[in-house]
mmCIF entry with sequence, helices, sheets and N, C-alpha, C, O atoms, coordinates in Angstrom:
data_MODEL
# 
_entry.id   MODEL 
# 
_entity.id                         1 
_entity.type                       polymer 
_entity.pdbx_number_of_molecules   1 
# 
_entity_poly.entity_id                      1 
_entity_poly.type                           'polypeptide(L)' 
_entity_poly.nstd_linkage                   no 
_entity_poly.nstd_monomer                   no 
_entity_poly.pdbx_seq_one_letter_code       
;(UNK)(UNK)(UNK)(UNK)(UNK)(UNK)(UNK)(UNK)(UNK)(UNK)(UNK)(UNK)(UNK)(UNK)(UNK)(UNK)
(UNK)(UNK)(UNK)(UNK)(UNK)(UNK)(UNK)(UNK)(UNK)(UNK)(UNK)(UNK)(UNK)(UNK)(UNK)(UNK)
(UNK)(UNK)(UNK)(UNK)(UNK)(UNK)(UNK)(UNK)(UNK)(UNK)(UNK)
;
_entity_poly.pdbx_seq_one_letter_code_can   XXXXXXXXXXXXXXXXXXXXXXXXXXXXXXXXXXXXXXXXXXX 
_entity_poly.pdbx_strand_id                 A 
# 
loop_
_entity_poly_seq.entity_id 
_entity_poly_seq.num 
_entity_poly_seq.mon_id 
_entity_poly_seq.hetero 
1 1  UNK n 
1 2  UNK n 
1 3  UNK n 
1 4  UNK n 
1 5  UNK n 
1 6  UNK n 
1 7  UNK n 
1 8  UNK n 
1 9  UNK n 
1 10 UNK n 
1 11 UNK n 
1 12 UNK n 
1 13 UNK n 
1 14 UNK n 
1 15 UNK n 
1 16 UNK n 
1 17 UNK n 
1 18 UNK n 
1 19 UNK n 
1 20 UNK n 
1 21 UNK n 
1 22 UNK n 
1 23 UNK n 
1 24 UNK n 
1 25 UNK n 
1 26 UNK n 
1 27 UNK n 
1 28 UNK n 
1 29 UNK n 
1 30 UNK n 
1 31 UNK n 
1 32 UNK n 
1 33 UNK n 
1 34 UNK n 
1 35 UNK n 
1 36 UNK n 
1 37 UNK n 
1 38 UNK n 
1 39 UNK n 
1 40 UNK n 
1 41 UNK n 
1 42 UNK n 
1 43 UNK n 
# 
_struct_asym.id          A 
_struct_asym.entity_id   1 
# 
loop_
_struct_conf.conf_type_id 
_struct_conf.id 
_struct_conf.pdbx_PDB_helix_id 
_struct_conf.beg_label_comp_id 
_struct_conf.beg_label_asym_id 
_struct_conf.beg_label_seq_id 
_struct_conf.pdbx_beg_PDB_ins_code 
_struct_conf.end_label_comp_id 
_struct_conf.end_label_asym_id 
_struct_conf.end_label_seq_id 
_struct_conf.pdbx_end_PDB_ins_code 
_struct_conf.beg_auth_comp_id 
_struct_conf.beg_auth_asym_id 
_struct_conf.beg_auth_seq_id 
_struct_conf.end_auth_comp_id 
_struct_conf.end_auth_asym_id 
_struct_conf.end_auth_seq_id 
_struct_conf.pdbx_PDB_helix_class 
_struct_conf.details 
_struct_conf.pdbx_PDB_helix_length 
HELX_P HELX_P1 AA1 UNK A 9  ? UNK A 22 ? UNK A 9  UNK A 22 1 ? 14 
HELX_P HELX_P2 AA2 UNK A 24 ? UNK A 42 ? UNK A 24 UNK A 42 1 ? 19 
# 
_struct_conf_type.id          HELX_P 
_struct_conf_type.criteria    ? 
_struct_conf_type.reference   ? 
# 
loop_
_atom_site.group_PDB 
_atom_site.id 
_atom_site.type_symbol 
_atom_site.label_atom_id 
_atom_site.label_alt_id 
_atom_site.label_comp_id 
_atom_site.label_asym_id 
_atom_site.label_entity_id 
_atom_site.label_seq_id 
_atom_site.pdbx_PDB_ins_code 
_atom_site.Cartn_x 
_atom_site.Cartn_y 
_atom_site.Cartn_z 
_atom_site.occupancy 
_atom_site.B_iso_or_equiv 
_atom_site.pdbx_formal_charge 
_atom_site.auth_seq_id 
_atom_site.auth_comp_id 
_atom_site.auth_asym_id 
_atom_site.auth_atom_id 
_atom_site.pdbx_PDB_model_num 
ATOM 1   N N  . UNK A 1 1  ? -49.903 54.068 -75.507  1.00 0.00 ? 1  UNK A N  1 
ATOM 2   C CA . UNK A 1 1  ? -50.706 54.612 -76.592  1.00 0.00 ? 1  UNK A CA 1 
ATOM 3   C C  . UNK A 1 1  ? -49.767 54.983 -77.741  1.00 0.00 ? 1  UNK A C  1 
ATOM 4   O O  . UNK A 1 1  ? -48.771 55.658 -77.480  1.00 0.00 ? 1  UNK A O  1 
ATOM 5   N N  . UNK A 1 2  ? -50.054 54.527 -79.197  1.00 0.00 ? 2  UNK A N  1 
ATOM 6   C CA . UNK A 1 2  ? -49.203 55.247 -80.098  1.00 0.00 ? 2  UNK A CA 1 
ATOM 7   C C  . UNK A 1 2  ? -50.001 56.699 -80.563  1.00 0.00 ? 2  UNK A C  1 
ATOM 8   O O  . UNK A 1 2  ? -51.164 57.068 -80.730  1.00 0.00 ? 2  UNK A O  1 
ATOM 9   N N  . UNK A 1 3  ? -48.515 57.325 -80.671  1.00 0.00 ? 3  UNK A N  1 
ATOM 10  C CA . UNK A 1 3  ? -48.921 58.752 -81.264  1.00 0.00 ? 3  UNK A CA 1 
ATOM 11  C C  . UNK A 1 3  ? -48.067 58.887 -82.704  1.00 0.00 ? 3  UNK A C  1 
ATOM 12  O O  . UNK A 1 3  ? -47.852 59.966 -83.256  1.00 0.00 ? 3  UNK A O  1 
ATOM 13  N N  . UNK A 1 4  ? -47.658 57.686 -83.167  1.00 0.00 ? 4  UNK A N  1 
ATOM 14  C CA . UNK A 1 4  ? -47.622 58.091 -84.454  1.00 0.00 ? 4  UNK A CA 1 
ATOM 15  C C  . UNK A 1 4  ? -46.010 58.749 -84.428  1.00 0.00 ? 4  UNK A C  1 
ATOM 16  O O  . UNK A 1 4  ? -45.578 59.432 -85.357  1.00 0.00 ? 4  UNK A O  1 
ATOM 17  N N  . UNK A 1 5  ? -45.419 58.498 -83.509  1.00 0.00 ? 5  UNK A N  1 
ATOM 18  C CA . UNK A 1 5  ? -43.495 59.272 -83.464  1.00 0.00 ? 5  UNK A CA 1 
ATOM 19  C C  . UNK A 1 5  ? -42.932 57.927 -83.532  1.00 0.00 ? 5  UNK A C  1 
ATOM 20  O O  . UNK A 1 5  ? -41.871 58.140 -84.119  1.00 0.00 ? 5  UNK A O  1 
ATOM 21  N N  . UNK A 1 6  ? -42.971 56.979 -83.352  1.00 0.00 ? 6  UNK A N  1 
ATOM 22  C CA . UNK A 1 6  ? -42.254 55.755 -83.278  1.00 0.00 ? 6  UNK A CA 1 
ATOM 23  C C  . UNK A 1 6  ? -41.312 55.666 -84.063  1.00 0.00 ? 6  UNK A C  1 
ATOM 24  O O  . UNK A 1 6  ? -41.457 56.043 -85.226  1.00 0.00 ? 6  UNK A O  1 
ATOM 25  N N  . UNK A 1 7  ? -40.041 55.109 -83.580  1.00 0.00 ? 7  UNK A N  1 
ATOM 26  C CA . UNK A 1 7  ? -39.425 54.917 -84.858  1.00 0.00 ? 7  UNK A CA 1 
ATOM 27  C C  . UNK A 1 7  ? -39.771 53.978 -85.999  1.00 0.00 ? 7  UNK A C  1 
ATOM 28  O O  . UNK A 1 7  ? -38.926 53.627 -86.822  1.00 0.00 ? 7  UNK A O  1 
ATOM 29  N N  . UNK A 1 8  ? -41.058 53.574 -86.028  1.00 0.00 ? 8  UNK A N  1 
ATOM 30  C CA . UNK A 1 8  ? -41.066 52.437 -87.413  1.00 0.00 ? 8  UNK A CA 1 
ATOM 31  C C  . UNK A 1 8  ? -41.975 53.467 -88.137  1.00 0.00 ? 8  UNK A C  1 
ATOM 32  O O  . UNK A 1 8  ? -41.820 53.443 -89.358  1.00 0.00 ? 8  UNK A O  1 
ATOM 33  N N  . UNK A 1 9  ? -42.750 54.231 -87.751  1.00 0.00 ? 9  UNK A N  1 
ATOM 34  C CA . UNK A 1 9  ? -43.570 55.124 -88.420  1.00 0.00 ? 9  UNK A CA 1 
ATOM 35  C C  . UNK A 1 9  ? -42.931 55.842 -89.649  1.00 0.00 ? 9  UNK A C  1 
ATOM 36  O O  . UNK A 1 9  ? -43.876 55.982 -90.426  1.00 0.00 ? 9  UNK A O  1 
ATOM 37  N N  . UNK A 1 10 ? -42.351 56.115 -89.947  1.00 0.00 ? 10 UNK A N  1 
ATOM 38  C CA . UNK A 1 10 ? -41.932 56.750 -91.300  1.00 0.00 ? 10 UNK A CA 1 
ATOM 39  C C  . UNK A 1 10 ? -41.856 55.215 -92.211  1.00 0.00 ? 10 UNK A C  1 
ATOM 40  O O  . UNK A 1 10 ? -42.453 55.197 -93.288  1.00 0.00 ? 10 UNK A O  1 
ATOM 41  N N  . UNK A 1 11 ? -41.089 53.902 -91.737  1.00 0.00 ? 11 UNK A N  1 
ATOM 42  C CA . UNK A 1 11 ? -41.660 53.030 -92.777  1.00 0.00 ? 11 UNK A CA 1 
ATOM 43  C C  . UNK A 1 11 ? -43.012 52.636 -92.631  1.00 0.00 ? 11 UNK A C  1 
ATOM 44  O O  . UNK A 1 11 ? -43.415 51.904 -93.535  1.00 0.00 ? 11 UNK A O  1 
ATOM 45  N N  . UNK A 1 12 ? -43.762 52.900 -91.808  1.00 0.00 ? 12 UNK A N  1 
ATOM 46  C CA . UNK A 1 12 ? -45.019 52.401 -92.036  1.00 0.00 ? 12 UNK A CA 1 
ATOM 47  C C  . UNK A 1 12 ? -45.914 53.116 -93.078  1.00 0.00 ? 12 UNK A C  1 
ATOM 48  O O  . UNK A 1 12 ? -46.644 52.623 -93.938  1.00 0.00 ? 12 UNK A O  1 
ATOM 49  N N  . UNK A 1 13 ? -45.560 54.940 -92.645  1.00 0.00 ? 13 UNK A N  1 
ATOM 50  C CA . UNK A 1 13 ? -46.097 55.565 -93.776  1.00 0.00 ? 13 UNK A CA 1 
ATOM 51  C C  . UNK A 1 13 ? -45.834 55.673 -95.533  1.00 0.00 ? 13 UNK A C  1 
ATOM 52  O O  . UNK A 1 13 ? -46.430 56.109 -96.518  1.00 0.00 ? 13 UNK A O  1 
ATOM 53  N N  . UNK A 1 14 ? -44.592 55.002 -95.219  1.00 0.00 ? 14 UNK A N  1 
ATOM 54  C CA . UNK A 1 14 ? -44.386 55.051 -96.527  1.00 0.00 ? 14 UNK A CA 1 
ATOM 55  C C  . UNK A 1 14 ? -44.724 53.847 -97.356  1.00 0.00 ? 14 UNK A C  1 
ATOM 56  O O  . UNK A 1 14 ? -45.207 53.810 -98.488  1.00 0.00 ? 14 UNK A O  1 
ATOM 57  N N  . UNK A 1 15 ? -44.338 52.783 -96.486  1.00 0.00 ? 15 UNK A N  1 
ATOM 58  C CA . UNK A 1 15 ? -45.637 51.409 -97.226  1.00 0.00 ? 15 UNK A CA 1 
ATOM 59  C C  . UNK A 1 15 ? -46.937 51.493 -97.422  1.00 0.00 ? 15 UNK A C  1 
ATOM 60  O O  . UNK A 1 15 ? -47.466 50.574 -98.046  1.00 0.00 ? 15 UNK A O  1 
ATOM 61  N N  . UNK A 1 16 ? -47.738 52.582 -96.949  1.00 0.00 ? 16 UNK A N  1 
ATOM 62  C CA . UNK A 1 16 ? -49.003 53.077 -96.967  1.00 0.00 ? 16 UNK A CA 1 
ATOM 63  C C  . UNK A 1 16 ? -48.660 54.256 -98.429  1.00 0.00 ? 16 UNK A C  1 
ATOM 64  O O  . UNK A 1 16 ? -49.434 54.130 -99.378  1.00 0.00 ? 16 UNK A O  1 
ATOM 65  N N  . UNK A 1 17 ? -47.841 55.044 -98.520  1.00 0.00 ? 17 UNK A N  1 
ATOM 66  C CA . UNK A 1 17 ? -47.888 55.590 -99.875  1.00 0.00 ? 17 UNK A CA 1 
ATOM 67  C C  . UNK A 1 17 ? -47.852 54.563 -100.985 1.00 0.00 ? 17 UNK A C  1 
ATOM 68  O O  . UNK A 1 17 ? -48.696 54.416 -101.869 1.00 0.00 ? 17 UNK A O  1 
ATOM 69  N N  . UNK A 1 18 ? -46.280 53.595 -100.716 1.00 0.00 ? 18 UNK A N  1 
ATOM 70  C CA . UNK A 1 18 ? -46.428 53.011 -101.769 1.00 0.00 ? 18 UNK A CA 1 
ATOM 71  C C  . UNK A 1 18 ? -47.206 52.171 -102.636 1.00 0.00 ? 18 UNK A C  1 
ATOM 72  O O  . UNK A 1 18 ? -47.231 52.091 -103.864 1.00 0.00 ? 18 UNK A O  1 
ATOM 73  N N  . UNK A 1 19 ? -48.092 51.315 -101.373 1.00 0.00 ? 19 UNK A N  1 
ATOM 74  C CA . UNK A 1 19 ? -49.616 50.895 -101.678 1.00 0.00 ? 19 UNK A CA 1 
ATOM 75  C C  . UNK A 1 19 ? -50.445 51.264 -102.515 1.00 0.00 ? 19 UNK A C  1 
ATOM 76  O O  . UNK A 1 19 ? -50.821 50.659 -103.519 1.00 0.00 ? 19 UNK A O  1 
ATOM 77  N N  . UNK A 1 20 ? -50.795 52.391 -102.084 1.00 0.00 ? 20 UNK A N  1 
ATOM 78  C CA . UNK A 1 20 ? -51.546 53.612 -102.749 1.00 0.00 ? 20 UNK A CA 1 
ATOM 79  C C  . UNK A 1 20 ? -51.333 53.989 -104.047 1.00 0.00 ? 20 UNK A C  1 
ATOM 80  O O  . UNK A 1 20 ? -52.242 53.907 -104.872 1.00 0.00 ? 20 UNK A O  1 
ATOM 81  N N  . UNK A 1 21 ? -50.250 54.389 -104.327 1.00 0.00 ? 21 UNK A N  1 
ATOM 82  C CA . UNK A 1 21 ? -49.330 54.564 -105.588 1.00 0.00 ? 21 UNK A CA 1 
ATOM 83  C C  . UNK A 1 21 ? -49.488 53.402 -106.919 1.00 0.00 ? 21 UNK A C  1 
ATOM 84  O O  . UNK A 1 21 ? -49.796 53.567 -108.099 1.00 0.00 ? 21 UNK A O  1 
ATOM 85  N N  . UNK A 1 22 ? -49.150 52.263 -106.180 1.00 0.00 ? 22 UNK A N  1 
ATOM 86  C CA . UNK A 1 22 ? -49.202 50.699 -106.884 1.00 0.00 ? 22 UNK A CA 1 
ATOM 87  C C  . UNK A 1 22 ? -50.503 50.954 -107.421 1.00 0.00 ? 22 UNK A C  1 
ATOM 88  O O  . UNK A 1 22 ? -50.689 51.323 -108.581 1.00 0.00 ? 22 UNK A O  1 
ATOM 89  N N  . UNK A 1 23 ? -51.354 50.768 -106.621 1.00 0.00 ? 23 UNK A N  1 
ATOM 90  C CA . UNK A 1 23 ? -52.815 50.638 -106.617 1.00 0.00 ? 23 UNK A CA 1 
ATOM 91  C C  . UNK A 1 23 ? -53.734 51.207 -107.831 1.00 0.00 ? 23 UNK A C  1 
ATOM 92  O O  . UNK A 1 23 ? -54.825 50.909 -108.318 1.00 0.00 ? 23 UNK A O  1 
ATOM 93  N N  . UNK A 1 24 ? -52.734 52.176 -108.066 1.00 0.00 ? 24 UNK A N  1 
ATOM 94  C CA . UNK A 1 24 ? -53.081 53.672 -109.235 1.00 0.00 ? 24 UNK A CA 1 
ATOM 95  C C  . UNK A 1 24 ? -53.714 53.177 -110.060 1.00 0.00 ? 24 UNK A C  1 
ATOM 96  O O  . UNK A 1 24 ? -54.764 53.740 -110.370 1.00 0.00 ? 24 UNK A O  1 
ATOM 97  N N  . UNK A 1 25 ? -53.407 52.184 -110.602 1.00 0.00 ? 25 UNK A N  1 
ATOM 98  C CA . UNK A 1 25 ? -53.639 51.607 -111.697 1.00 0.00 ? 25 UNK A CA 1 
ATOM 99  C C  . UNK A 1 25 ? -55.575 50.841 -111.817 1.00 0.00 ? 25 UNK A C  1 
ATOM 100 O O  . UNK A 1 25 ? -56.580 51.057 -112.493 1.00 0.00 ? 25 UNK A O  1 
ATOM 101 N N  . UNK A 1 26 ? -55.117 49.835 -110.601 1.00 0.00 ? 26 UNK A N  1 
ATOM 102 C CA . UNK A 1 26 ? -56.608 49.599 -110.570 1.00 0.00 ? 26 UNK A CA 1 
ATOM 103 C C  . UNK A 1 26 ? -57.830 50.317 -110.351 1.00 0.00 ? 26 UNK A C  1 
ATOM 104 O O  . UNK A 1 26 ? -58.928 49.875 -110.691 1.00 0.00 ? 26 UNK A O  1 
ATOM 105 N N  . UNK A 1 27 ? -57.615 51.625 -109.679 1.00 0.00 ? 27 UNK A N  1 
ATOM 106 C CA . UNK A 1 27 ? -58.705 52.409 -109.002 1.00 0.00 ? 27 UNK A CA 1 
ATOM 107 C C  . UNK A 1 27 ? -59.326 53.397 -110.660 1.00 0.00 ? 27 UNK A C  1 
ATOM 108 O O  . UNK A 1 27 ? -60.488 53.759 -110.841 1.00 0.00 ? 27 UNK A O  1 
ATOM 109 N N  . UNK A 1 28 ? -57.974 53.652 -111.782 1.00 0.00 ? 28 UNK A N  1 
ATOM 110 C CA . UNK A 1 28 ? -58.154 54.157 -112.385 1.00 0.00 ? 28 UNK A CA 1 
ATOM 111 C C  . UNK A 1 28 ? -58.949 53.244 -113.794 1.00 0.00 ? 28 UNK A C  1 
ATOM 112 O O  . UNK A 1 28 ? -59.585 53.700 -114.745 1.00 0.00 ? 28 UNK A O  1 
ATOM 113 N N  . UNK A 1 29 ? -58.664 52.080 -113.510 1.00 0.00 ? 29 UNK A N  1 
ATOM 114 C CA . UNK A 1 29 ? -58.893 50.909 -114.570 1.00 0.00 ? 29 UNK A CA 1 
ATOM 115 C C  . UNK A 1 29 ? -60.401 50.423 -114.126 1.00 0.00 ? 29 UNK A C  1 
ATOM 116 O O  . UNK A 1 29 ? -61.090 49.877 -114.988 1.00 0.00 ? 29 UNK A O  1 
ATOM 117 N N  . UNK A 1 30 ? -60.994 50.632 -112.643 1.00 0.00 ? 30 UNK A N  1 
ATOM 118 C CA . UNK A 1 30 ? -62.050 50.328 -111.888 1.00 0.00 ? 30 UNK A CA 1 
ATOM 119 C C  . UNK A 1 30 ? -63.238 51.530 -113.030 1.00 0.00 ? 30 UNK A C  1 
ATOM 120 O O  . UNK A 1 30 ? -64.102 51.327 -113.883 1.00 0.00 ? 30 UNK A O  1 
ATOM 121 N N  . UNK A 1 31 ? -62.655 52.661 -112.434 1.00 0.00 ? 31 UNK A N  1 
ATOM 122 C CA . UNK A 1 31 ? -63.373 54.483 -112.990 1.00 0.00 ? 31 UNK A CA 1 
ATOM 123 C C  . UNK A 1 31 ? -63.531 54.306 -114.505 1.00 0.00 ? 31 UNK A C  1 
ATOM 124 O O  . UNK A 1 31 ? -64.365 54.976 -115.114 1.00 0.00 ? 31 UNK A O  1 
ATOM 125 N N  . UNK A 1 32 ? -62.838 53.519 -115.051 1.00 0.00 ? 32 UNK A N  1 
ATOM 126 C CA . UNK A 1 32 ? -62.705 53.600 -117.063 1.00 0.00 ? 32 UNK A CA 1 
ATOM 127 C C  . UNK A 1 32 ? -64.015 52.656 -117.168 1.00 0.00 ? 32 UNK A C  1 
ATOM 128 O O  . UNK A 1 32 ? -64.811 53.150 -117.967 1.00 0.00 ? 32 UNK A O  1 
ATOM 129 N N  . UNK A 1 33 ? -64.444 51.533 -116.642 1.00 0.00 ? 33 UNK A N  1 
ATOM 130 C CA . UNK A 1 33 ? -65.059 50.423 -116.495 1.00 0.00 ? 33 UNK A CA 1 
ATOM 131 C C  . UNK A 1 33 ? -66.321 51.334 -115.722 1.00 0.00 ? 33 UNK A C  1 
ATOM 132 O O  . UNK A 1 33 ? -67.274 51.254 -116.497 1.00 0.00 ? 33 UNK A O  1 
ATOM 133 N N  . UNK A 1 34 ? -66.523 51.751 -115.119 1.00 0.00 ? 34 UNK A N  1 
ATOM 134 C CA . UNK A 1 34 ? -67.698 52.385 -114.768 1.00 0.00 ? 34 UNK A CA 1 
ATOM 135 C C  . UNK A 1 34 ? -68.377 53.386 -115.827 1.00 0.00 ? 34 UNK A C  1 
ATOM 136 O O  . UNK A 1 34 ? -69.514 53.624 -116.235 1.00 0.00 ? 34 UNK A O  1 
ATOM 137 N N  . UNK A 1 35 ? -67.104 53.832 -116.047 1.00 0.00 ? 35 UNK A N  1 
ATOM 138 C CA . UNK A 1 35 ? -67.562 55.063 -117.491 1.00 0.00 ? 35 UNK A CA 1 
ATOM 139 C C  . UNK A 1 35 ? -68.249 53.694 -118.064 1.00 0.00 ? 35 UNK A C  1 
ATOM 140 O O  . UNK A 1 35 ? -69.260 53.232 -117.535 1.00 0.00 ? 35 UNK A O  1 
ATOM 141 N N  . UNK A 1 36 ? -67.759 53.225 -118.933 1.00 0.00 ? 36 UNK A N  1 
ATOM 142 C CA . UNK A 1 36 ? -67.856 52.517 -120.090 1.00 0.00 ? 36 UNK A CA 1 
ATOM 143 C C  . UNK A 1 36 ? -69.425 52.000 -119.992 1.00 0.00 ? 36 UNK A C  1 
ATOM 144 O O  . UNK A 1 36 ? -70.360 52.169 -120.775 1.00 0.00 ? 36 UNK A O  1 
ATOM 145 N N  . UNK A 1 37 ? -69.356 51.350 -118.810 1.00 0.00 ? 37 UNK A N  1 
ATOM 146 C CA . UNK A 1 37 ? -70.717 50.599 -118.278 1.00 0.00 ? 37 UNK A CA 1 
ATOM 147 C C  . UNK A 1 37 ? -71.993 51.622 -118.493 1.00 0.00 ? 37 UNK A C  1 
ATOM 148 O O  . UNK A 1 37 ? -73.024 51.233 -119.042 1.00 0.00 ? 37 UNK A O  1 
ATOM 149 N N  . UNK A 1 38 ? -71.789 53.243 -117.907 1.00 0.00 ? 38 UNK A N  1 
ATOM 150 C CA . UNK A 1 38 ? -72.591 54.081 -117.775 1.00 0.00 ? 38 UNK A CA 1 
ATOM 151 C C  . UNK A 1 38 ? -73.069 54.498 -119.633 1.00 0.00 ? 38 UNK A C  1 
ATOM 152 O O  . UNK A 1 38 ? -74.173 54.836 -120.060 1.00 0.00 ? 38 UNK A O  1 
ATOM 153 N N  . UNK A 1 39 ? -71.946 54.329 -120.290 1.00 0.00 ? 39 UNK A N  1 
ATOM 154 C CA . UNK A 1 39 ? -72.364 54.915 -120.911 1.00 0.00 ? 39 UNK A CA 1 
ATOM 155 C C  . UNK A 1 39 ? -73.053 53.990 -122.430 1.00 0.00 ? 39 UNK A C  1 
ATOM 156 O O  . UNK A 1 39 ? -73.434 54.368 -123.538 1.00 0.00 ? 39 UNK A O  1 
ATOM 157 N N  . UNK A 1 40 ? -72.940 52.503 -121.681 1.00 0.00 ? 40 UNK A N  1 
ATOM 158 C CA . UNK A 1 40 ? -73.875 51.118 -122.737 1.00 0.00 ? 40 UNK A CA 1 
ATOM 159 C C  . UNK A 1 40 ? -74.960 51.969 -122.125 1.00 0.00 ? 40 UNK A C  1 
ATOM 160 O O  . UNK A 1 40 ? -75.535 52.671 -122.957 1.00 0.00 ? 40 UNK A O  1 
ATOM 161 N N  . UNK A 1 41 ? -75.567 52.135 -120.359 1.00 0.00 ? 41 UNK A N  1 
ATOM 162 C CA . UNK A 1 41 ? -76.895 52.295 -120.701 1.00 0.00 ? 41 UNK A CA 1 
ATOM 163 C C  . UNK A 1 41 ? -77.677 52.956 -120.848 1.00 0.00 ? 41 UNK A C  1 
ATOM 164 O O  . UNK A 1 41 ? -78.895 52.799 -120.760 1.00 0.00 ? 41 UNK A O  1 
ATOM 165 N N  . UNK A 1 42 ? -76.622 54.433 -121.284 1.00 0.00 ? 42 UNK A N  1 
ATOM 166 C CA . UNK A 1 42 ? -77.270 55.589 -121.634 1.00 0.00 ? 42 UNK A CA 1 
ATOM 167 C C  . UNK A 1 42 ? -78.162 55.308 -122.930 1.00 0.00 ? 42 UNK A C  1 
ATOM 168 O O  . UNK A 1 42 ? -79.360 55.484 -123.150 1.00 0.00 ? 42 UNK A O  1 
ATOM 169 N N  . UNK A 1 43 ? -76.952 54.726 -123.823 1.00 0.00 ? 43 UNK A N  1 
ATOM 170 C CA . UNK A 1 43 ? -77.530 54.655 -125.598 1.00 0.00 ? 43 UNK A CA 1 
ATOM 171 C C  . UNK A 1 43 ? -78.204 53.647 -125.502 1.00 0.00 ? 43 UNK A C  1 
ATOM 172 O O  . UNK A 1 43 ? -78.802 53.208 -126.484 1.00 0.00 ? 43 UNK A O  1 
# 
């Protein structure tokens, strides 16, 4: 069973931050594009 002590676990978690991190961009570029959308069909 893994419990997460392994020795590869600290790089695994940290390819999981850096992912995340990278990612910043689209999740925030996704949220601008939803605004934008919401707010054609307000007016």
């Amino acid at each position: 069973m893994v419990k997460g002590h392994g020795p590869m676990n600290r790089d695994r978690l940290a390819h999981k931050v850096k992912a995340w991190e990278d990612g910043a961009w689209v999740r925030e570029a996704a949220a601008a594009h939803a605004a934008k959308r919401s707010r054609r069909r307000v007016a």
